[in-house]
N, CA, C and O of each residue as an XYZ file, in Angstrom:
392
protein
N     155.750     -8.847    186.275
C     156.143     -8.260    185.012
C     155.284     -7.026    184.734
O     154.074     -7.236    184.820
N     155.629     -5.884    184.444
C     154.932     -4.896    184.099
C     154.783     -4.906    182.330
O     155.394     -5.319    181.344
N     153.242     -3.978    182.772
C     152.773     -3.727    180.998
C     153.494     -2.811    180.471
O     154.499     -2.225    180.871
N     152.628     -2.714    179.138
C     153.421     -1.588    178.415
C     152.602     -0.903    178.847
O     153.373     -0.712    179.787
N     151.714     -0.286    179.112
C     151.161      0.741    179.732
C     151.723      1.670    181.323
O     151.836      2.872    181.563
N     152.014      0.201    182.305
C     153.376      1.047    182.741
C     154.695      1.301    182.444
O     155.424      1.898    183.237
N     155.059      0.910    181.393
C     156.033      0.857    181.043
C     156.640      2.917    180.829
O     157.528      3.677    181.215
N     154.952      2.903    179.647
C     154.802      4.305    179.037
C     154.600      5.214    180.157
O     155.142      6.304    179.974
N     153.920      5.077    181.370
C     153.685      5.622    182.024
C     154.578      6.467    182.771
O     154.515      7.644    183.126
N     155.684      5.274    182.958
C     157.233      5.596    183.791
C     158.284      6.539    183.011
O     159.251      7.044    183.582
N     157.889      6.779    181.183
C     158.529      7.205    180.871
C     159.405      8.585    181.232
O     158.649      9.410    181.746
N     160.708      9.052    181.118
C     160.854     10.430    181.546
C     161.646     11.172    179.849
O     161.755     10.607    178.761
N     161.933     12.135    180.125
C     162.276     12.823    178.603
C     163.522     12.061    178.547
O     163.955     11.715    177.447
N     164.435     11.627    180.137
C     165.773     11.376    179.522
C     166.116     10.035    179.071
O     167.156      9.491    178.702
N     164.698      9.618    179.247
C     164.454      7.897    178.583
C     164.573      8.046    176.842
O     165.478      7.391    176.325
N     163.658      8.915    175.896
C     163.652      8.751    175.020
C     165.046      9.185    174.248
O     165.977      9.766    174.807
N     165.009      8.726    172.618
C     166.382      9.355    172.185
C     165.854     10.847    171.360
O     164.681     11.175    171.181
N     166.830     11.453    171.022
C     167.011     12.903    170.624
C     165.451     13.731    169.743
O     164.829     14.766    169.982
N     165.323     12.777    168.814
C     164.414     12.895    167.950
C     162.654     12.757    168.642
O     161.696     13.527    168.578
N     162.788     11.783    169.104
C     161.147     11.808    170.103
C     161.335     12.626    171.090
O     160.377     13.226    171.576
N     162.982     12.838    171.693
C     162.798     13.583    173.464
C     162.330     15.057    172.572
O     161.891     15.958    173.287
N     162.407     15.345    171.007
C     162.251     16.659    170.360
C     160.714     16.835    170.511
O     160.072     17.746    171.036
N     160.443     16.058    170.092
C     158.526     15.385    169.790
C     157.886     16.032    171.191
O     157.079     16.960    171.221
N     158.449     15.308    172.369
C     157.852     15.179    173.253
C     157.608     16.299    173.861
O     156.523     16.644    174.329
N     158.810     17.011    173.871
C     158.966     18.685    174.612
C     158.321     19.356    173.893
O     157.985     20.355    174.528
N     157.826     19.389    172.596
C     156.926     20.176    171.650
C     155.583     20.086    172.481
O     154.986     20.910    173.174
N     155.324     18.698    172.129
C     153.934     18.631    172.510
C     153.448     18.111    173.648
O     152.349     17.562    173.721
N     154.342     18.275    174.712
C     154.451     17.940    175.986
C     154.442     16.083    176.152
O     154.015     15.277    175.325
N     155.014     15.824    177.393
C     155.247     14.234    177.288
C     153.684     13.611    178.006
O     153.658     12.397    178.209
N     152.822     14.172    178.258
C     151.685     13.446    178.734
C     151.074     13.404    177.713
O     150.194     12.544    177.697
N     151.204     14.104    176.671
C     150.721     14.128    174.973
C     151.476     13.296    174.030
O     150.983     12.770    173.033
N     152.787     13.200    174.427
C     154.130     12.227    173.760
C     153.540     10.782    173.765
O     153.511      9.991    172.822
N     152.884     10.545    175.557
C     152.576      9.028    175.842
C     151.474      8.859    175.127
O     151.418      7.854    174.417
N     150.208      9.912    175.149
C     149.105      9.004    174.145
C     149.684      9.152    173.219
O     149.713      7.976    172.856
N     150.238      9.700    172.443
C     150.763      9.516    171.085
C     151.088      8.238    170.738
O     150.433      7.547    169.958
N     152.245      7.857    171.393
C     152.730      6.438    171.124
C     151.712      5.031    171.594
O     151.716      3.831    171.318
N     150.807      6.013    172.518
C     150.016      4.265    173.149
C     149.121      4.557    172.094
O     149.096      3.599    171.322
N     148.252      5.624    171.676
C     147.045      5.425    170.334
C     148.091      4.943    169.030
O     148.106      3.761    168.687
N     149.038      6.065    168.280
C     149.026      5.979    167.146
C     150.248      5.519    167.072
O     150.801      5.970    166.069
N     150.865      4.875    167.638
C     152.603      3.904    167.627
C     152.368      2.970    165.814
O     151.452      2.225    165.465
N     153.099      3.244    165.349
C     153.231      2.851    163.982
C     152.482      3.039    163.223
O     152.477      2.193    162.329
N     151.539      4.076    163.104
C     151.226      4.521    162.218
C     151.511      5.564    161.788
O     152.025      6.327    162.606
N     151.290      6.187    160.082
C     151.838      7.267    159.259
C     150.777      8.213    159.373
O     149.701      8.290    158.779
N     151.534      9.233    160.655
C     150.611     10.800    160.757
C     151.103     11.737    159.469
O     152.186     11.621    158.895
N     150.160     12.594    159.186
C     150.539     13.816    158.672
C     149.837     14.755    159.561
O     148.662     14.901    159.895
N     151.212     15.482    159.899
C     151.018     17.018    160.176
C     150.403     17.856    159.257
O     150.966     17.806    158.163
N     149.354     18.686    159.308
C     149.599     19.268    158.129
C     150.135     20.969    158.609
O     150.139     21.345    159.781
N     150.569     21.851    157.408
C     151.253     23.094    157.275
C     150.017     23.977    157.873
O     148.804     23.806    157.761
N     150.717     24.917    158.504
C     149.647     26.017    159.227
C     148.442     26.406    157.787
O     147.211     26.404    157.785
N     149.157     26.625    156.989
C     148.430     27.125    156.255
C     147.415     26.852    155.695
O     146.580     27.632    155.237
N     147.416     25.211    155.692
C     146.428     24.540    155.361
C     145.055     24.433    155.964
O     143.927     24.543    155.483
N     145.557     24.160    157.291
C     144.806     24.104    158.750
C     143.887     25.387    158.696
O     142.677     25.258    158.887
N     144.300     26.302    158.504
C     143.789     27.735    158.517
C     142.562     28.207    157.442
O     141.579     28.911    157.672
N     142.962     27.596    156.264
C     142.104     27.466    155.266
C     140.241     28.010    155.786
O     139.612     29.065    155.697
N     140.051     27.148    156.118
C     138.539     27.411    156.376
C     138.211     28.775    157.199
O     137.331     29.558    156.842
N     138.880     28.927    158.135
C     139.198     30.508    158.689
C     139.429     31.710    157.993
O     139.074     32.831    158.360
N     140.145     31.366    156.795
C     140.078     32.268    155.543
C     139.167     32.382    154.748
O     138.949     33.370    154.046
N     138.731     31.672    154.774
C     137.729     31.773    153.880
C     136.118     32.279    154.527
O     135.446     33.161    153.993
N     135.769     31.647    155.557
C     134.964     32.253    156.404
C     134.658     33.857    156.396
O     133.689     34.597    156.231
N     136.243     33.970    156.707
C     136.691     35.724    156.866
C     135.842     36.119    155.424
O     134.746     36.660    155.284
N     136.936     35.556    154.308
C     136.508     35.798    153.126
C     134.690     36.229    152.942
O     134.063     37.285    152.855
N     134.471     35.325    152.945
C     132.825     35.695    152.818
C     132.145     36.720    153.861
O     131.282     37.504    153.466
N     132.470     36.694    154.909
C     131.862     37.679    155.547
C     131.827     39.276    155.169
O     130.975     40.143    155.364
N     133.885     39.301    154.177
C     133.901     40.824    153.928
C     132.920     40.386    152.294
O     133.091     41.465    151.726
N     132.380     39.845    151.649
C     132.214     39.570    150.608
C     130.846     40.259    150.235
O     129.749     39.701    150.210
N     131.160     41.770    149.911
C     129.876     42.426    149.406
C     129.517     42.243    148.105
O     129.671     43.330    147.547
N     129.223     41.646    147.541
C     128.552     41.108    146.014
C     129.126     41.173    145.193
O     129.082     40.452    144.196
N     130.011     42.321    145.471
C     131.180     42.947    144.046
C     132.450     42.401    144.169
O     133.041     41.841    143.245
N     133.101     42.631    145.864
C     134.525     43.324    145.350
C     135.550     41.995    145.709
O     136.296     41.740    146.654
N     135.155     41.241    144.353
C     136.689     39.905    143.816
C     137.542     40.048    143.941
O     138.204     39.321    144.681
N     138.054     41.080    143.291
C     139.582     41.625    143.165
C     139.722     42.295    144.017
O     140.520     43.110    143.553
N     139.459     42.685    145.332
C     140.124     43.513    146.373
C     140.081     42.276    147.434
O     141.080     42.182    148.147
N     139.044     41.314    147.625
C     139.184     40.333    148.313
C     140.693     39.204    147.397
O     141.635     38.818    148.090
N     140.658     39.023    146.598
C     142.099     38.283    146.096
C     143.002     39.261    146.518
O     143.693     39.011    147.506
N     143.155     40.678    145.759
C     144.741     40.543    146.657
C     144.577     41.189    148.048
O     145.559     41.865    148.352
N     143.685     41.164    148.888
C     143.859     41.437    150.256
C     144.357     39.807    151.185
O     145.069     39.689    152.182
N     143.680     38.799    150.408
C     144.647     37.544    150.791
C     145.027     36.568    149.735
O     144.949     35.340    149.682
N     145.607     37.782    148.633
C     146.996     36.933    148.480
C     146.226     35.775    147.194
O     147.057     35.008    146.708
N     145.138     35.655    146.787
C     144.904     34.599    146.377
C     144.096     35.255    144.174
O     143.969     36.425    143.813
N     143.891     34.452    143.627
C     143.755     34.307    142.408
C     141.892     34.977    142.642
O     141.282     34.611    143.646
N     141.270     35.834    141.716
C     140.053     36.004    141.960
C     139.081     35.174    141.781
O     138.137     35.127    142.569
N     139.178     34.353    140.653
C     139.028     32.972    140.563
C     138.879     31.980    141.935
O     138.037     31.117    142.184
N     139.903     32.400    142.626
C     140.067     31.187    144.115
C     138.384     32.286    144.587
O     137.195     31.970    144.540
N     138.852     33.171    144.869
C     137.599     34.062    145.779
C     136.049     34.022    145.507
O     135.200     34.173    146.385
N     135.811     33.813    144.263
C     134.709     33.567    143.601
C     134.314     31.864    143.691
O     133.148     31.492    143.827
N     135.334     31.029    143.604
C     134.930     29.791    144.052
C     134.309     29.828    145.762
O     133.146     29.474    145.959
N     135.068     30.222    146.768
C     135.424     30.825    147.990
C     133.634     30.880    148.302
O     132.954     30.053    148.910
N     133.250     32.040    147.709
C     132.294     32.407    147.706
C     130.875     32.147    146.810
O     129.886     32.856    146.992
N     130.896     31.143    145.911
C     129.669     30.194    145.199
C     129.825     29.430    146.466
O     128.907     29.700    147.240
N     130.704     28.539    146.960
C     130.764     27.401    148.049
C     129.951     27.824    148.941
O     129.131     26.965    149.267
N     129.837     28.952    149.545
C     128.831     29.340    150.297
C     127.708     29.718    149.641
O     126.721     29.182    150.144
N     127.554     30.147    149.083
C     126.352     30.442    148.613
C     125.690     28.966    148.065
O     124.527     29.266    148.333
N     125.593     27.764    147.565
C     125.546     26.723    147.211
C     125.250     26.220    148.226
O     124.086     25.822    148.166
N     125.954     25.920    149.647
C     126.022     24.905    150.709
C     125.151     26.194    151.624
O     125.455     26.238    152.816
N     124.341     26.994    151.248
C     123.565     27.747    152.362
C     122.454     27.693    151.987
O     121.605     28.349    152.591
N     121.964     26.610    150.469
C     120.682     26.714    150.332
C     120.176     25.124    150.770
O     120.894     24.128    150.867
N     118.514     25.246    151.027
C     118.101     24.219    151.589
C     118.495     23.094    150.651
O     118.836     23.192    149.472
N     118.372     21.916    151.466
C     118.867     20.463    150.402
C     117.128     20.168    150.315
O     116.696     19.213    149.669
């Protein structure tokens, strides 16, 4: 009797149905199989590029962040000056010794 581990192993794309064979070709099927052998019934979230990116923005953010300019850093990305000034206490806060 074979495991489920060969089972997964043997899999091919034209085994699965429409919706996972979608999954799989995204994120390739040697990535499809750990998927299902680690996280098989459990509730992933993807999250939105944009989210993901976050810290990269902000990074950026502070680096152009010459003491003054709030409002050219908000609308150069798009964000509230308020967001930019938080953006930038966060660093300044989390860069001093504990």
């Amino acid at each position: 009797m074979k495991s489920i581990r060969e089972y997964v192993e043997a899999l091919s794309l034209d085994d699965l149905d429409e919706e996972q064979r979608e999954l799989a070709e995204c994120i390739g099927l040697q990535a499809y199989k750990r998927l299902i052998t680690d996280y098989a019934g459990l509730t992933l979230t993807v999250r939105t590029p944009e989210r993901i990116i976050i810290p990269l923005r902000n990074a950026d953010i502070r680096k152009e962040f010459d003491g003054h300019n709030f409002y050219f850093l908000a609308r150069k990305y798009g964000l509230h000056e308020k967001t930019v000034r938080n953006i930038v206490n966060n660093r300044q806060r989390s860069s001093k010794p504990v």
